[in-house]
DSSP file (Angstrom, degrees, kcal/mol; ACC not computed):
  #  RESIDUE AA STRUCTURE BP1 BP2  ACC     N-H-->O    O-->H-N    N-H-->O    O-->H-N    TCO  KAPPA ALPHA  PHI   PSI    X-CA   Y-CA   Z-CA
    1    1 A X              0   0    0      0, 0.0     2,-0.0     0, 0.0     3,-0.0   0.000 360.0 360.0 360.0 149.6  118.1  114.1  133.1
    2    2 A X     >  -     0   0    0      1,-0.1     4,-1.1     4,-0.0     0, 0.0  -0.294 360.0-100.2 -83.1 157.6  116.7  117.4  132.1
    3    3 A X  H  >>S+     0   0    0      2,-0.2     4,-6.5     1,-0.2     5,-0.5   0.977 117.2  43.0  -6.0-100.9  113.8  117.8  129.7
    4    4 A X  H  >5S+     0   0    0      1,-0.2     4,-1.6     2,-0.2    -1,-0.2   0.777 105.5  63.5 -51.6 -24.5  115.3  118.7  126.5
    5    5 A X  H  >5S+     0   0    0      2,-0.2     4,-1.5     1,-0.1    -1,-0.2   0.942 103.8  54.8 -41.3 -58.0  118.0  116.0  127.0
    6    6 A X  H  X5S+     0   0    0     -4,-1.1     4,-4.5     1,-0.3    -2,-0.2   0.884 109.9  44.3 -28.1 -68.3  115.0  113.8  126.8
    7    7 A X  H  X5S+     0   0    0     -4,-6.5     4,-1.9     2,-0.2    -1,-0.3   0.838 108.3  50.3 -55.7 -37.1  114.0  115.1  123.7
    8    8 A X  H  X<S+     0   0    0     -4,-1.6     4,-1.5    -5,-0.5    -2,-0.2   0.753 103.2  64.6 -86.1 -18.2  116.8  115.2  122.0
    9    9 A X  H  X S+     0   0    0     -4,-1.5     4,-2.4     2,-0.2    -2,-0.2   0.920 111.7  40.9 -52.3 -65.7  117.3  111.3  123.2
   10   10 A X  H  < S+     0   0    0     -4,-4.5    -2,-0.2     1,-0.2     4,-0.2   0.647 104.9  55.3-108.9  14.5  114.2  110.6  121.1
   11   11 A X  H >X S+     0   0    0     -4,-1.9     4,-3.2     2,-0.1     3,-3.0   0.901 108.9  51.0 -71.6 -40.6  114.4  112.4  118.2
   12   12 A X  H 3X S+     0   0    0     -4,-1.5     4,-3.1     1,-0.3     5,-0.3   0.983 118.3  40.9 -59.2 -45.3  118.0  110.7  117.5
   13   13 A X  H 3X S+     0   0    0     -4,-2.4     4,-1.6     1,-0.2    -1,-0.3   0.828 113.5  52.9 -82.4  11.5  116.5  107.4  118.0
   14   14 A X  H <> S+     0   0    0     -3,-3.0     4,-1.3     2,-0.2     5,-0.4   0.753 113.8  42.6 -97.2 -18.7  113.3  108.2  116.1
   15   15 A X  H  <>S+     0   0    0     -4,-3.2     5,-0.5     1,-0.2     4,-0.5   0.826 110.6  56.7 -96.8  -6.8  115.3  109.3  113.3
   16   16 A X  H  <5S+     0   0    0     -4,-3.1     4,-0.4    -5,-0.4    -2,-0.2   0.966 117.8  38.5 -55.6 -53.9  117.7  106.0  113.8
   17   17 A X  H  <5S+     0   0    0     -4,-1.6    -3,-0.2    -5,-0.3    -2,-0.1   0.907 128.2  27.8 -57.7 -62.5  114.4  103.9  113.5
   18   18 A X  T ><5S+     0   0    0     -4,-1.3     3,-1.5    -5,-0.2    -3,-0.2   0.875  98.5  87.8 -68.3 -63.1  112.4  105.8  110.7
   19   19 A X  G > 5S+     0   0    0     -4,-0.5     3,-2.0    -5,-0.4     4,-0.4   0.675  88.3  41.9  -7.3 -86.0  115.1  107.2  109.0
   20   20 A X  G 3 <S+     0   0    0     -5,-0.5    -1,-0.3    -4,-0.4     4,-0.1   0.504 114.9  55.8 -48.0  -5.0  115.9  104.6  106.5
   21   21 A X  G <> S+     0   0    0     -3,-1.5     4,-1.8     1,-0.1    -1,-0.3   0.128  78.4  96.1-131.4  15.2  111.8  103.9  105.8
   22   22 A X  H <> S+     0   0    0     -3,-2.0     4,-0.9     2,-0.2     5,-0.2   0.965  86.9  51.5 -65.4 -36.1  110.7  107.8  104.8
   23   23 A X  H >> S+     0   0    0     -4,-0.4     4,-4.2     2,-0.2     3,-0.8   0.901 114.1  44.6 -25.5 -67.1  111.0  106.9  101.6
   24   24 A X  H 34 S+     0   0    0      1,-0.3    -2,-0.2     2,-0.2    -1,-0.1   0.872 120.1  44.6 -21.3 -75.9  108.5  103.7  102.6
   25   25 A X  H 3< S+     0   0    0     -4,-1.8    -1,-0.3     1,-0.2    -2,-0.2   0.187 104.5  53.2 -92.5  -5.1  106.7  105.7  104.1
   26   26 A X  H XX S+     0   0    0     -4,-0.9     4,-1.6    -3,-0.8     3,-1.1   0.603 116.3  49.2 -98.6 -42.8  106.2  109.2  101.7
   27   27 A X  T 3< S+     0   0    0     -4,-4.2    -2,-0.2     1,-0.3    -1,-0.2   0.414 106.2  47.5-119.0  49.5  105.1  106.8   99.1
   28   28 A X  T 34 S+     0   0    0      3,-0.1    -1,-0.3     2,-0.1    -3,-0.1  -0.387 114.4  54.9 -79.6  27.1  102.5  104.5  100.9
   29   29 A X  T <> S+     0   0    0     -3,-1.1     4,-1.8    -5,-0.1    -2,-0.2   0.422 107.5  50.3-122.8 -28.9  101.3  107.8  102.0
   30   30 A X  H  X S+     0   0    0     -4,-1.6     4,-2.4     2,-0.2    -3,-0.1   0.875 103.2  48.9  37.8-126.4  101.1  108.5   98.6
   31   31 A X  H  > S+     0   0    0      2,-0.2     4,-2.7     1,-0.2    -3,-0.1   0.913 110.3  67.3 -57.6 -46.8   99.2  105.7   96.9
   32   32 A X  H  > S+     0   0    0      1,-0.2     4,-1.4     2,-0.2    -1,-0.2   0.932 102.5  40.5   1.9 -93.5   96.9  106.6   99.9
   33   33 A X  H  < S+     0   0    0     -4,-1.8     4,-0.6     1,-0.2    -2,-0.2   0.752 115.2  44.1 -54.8 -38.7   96.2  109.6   98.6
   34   34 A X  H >X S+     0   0    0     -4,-2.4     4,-2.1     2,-0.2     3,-1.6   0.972 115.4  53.5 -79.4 -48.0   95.7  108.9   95.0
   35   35 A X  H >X S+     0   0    0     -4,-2.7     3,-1.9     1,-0.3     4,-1.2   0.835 112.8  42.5 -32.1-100.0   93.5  105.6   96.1
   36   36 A X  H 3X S+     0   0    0     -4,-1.4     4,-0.6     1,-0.3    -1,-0.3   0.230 116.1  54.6 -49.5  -1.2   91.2  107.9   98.4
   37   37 A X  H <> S+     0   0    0     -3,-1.6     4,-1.0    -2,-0.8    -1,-0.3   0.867 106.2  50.3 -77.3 -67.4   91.3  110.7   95.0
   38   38 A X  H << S+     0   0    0     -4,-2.1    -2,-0.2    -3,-1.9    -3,-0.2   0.754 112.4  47.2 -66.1 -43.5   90.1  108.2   92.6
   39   39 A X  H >< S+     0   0    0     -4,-1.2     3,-2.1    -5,-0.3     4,-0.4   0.976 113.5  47.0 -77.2 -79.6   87.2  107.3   95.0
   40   40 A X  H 3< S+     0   0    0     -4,-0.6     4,-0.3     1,-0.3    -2,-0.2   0.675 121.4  36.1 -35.7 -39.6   86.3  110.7   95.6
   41   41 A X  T 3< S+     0   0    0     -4,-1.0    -1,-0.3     1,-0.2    -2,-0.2   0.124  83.6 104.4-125.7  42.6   86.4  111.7   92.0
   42   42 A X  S <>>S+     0   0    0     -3,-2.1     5,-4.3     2,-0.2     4,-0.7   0.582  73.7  56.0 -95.5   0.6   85.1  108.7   90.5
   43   43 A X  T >45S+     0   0    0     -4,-0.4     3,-2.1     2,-0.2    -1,-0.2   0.951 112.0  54.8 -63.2 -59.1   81.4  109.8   89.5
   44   44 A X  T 345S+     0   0    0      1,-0.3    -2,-0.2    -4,-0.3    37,-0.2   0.743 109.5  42.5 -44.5 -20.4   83.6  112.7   87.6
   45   45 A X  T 345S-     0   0    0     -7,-0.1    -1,-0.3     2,-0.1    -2,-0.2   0.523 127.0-101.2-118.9  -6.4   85.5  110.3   85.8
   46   46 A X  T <<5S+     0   0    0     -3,-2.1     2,-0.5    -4,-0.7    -3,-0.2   0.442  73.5 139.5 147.1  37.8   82.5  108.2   85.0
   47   47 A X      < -     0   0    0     -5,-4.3    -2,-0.1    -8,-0.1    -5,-0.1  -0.889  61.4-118.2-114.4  94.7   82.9  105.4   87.6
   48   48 A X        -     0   0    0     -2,-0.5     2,-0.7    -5,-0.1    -5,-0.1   0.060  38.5-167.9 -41.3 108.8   79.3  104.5   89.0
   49   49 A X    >   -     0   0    0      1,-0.1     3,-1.3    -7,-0.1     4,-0.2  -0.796  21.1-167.0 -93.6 100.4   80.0  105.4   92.9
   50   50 A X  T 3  S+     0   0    0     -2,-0.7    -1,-0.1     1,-0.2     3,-0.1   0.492  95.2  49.4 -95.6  25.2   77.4  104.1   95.1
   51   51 A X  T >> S+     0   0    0      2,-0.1     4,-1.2   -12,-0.1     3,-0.8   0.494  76.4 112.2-121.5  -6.5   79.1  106.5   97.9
   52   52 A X  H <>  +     0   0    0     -3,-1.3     4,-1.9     2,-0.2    -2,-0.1   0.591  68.7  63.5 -22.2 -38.1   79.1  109.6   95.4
   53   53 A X  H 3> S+     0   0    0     -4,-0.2     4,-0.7     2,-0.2    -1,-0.2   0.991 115.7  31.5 -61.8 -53.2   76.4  111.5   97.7
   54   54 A X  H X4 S+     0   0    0     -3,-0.8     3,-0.5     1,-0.2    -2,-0.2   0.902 117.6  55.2 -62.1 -36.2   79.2  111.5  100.8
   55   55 A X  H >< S+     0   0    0     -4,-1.2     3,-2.1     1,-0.2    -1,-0.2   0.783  91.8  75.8 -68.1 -41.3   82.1  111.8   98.5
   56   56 A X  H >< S+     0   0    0     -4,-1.9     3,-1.3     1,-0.3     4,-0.3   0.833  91.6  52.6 -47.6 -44.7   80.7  115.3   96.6
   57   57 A X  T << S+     0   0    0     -4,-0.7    -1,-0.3    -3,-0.5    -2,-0.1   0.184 106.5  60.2 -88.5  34.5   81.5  117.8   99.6
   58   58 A X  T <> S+     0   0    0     -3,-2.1     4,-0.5   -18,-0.2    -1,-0.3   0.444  78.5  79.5-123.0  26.2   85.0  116.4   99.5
   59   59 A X  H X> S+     0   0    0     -3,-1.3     3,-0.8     2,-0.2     4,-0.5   0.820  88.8  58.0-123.5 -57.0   85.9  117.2   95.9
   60   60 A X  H 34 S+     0   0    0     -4,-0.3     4,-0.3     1,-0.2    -1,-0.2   0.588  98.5  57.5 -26.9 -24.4   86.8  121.0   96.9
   61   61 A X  H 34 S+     0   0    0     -3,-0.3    -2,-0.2     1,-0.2    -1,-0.2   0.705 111.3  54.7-115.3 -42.2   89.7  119.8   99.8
   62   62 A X  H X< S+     0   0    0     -3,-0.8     3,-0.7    -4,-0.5    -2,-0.2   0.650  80.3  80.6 -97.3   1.5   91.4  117.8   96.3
   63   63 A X  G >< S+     0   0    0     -4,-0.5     3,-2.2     1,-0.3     4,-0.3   0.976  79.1  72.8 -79.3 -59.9   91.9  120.4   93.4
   64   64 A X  G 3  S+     0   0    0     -4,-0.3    -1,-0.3     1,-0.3     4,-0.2   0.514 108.5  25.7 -16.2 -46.0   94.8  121.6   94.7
   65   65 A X  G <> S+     0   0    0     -3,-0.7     4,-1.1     2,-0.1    -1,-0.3   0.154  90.0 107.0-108.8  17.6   96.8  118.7   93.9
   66   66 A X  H <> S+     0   0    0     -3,-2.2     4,-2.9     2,-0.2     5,-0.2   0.808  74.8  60.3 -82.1 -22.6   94.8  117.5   91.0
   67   67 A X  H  > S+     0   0    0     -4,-0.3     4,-2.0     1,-0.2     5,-0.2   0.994 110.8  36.2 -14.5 -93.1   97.4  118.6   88.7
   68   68 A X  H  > S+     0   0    0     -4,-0.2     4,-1.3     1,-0.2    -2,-0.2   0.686 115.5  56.8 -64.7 -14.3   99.9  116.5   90.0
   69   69 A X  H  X S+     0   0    0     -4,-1.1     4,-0.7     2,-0.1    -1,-0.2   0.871 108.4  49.0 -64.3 -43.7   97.4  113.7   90.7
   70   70 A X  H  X>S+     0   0    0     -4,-2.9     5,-3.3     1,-0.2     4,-0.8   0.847 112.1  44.1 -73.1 -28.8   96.5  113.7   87.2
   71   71 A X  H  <5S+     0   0    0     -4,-2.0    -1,-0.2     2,-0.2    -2,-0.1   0.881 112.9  53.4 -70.6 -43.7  100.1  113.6   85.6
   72   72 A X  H  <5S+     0   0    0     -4,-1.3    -2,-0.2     1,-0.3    -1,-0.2   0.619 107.8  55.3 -65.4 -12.3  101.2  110.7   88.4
   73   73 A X  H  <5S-     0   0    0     -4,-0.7    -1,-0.3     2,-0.2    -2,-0.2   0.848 121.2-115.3 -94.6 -34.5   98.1  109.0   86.8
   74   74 A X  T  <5S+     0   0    0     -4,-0.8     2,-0.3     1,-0.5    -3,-0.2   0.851  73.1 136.7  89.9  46.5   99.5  109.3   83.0
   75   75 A X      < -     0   0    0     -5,-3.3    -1,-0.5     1,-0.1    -2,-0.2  -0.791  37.3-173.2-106.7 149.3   96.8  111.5   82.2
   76   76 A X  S    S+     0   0    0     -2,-0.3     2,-0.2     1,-0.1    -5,-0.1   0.590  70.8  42.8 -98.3 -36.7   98.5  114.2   80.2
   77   77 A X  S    S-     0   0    0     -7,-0.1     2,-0.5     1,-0.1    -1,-0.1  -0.684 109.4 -85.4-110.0 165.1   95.0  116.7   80.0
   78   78 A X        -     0   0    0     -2,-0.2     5,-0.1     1,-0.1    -1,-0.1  -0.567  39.0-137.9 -78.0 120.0   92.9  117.3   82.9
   79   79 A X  S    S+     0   0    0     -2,-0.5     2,-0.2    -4,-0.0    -1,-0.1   0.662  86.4  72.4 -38.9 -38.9   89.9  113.8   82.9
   80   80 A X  S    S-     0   0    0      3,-0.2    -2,-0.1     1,-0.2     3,-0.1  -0.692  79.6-143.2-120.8 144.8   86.9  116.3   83.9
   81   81 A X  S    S+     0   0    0     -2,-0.2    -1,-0.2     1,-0.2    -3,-0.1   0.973 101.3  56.0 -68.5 -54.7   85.6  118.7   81.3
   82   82 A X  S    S+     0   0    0      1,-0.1     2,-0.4     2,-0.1    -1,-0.2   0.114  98.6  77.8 -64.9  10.1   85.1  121.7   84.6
   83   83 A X        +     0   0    0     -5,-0.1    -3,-0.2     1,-0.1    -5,-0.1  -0.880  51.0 159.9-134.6 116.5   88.6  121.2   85.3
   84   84 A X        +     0   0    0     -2,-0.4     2,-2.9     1,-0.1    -1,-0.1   0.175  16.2 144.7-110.1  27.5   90.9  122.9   83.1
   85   85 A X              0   0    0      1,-0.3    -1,-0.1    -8,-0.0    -2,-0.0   0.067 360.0 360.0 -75.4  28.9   94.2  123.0   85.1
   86   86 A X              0   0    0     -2,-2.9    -1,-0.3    -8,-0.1    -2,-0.1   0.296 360.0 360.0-159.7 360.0   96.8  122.6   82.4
């Protein structure tokens, strides 16, 4: 069998397998992310962190999505006074 035969062999069963669990698997990947967001930006929010020194230079890499972090949380206004995103 040829290459691309190959390929096309396991994407059909990867999406036979998977398929039905993206769902699953987009929100445990998720909760992840908002878990590992709450640790990162819990000094800001006023949650004694005793890992705050490593955590600081990661706090840049999350505003992007702190918007939508903060709304999935049931925060309506932005938690940190230096972050005015809505």
């Amino acid at each position: 069998m040829s290459r691309p035969r190959w390929a096309s062999i396991r994407a059909g069963l990867e999406e036979f397998w998977a398929g039905p669990y993206r769902r699953t698997f987009a929100r445990a990947r998720r909760e992840e992310d908002d878990l590992f967001r709450m640790v990162v930006l819990a000094e800001a929010l006023g949650v004694p962190d005793p890992a705050a020194y490593y955590t600081a230079e990661l706090i840049p890499a999350l505003y992007e999505d702190f918007h939508a972090w903060h709304r999935r949380m049931g925060m309506d206004r932005s938690p940190l006074e230096h972050v005015a995103c809505c």
